[in-house]
C-alpha positions in Angstrom: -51.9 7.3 262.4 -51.6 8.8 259.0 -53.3 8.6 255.5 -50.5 8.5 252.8 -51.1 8.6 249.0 -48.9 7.3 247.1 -49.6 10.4 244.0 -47.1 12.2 246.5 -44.3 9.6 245.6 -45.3 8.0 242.0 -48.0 9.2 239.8 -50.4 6.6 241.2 -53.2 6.9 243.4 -53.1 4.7 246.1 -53.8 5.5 250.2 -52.4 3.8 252.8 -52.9 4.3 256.7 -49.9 4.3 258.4 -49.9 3.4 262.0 -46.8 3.8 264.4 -45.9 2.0 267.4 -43.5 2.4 270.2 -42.5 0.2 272.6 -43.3 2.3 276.2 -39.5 1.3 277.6 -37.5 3.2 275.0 -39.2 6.1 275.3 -39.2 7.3 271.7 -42.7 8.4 271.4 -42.3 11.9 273.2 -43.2 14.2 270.9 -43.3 12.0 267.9 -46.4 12.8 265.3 -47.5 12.2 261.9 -48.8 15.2 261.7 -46.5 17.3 259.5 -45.5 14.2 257.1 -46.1 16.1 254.1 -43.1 18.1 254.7 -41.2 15.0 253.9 -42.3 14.1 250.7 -40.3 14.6 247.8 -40.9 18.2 246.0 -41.1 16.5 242.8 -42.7 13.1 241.3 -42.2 11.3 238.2 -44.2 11.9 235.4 -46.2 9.3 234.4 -44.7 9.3 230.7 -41.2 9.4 231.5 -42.0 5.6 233.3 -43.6 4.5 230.7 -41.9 2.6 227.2 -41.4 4.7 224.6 -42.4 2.0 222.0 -45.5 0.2 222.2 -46.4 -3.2 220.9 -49.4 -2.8 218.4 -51.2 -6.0 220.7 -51.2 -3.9 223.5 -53.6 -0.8 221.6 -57.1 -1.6 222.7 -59.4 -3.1 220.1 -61.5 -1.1 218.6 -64.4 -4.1 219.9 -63.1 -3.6 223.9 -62.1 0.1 223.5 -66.3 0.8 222.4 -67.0 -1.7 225.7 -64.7 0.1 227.7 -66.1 3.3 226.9 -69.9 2.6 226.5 -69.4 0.9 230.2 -67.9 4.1 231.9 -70.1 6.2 229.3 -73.3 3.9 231.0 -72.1 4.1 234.5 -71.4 8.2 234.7 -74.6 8.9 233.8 -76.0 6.7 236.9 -73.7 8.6 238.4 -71.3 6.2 239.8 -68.0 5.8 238.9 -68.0 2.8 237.7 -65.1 2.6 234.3 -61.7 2.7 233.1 -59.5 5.7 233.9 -57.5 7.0 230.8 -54.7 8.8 231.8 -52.8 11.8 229.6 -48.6 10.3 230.1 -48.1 13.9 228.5 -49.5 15.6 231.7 -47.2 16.4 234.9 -49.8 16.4 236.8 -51.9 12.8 236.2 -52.5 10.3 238.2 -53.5 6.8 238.0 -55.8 5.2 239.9 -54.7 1.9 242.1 -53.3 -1.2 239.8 -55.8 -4.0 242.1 -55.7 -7.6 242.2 -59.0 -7.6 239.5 -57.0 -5.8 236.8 -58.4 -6.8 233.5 -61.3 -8.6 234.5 -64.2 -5.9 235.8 -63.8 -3.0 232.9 -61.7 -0.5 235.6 -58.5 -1.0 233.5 -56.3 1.6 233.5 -55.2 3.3 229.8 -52.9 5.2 228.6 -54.2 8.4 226.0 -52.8 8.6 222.6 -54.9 11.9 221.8 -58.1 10.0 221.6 -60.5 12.2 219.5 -63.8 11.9 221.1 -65.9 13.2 218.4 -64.6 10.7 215.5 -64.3 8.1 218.2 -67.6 8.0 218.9 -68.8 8.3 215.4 -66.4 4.7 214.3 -64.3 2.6 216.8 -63.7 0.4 214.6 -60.9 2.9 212.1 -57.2 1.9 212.1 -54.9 2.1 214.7 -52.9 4.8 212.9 -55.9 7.0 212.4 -56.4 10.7 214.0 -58.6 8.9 216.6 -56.1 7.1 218.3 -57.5 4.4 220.4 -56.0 3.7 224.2 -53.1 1.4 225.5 -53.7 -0.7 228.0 -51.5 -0.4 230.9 -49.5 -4.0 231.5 -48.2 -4.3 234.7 -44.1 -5.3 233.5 -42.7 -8.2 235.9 -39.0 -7.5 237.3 -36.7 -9.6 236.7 
C-alpha cells in the first residue's frame, strides 16, 4: 500500500492509496514494494499557468459581491482556526498547488481561484472597483469538459 499525491504528477493536490495485489500462483510478489515509488515520478511537473488559458472571459472574474464573500468566509474561518475557504493559487508560481477539484465545487465557498496580483490592502478597503483596477479581483477556476 502506498499514499500518492497527485502534486508529484500535476500541480493539484489530491492523495490516493494505492493498494497492490497479486495473485499467489504467479508468483510476482517476491520482492515487490511500494516503498521507493517516488523514484518514479517524473523530475518535473507542469506549472499551473502554462495549463491554464491565456485569455479569460470577463464572466469568469469573480464579482466583486462573491469575491468579498469568498474572502470574508475564509477571512471568518482562519481566525477559528479552521480551514474552512477558497484556495487562491499564484499560476505564476512553479511551485503551487491546488487543492482537490470535489464533487461540491461551487456550492460550499472552497472554490478554487486563480491570482491576478490581488492587492490585499486596496482590496480590503473596496471590492467593489473595476475589474481592470490595480486590485485585481480572482478567476474562478472552471473545470473545461473534453470533447
Amino acid at each position: 500500500m502506498a499514499n500518492i499525491d497527485g502534486k508529484n504528477f500535476l500541480p493539484q493536490h489530491r492523495e490516493r492509496i494505492v493498494l497492490v495485489g497479486f495473485r499467489r500462483d504467479l508468483n510476482l510478489h517476491h520482492g515487490f514494494s511500494l516503498s521507493n515509488i517516488s523514484h518514479f515520478y517524473p523530475t518535473k511537473r507542469p506549472a499551473l499557468g502554462k495549463l491554464l488559458e491565456t485569455a479569460v472571459d470577463g464572466r469568469y472574474i469573480l464579482t466583486p459581491r462573491l469575491w468579498e464573500y469568498l474572502y470574508n468566509y475564509a477571512k471568518k474561518h482562519a481566525a477559528k482556526g479552521n480551514g474552512f475557504g477558497f484556495g487562491l493559487v499564484d499560476p505564476n508560481n512553479p511551485d503551487s498547488v491546488a487543492r482537490t477539484l470535489s464533487a461540491r465545487y461551487h456550492k460550499d465557498g472552497s472554490e478554487i481561484l486563480i491570482d491576478r496580483g490581488w492587492d490585499m490592502a486596496t482590496g480590503e478597503a473596496d471590492f467593489s472597483v473595476t475589474r481592470d483596477s490595480p486590485v485585481r479581483r480572482a478567476i474562478s477556476l472552471i473545470p473545461r469538459p473534453f470533447l
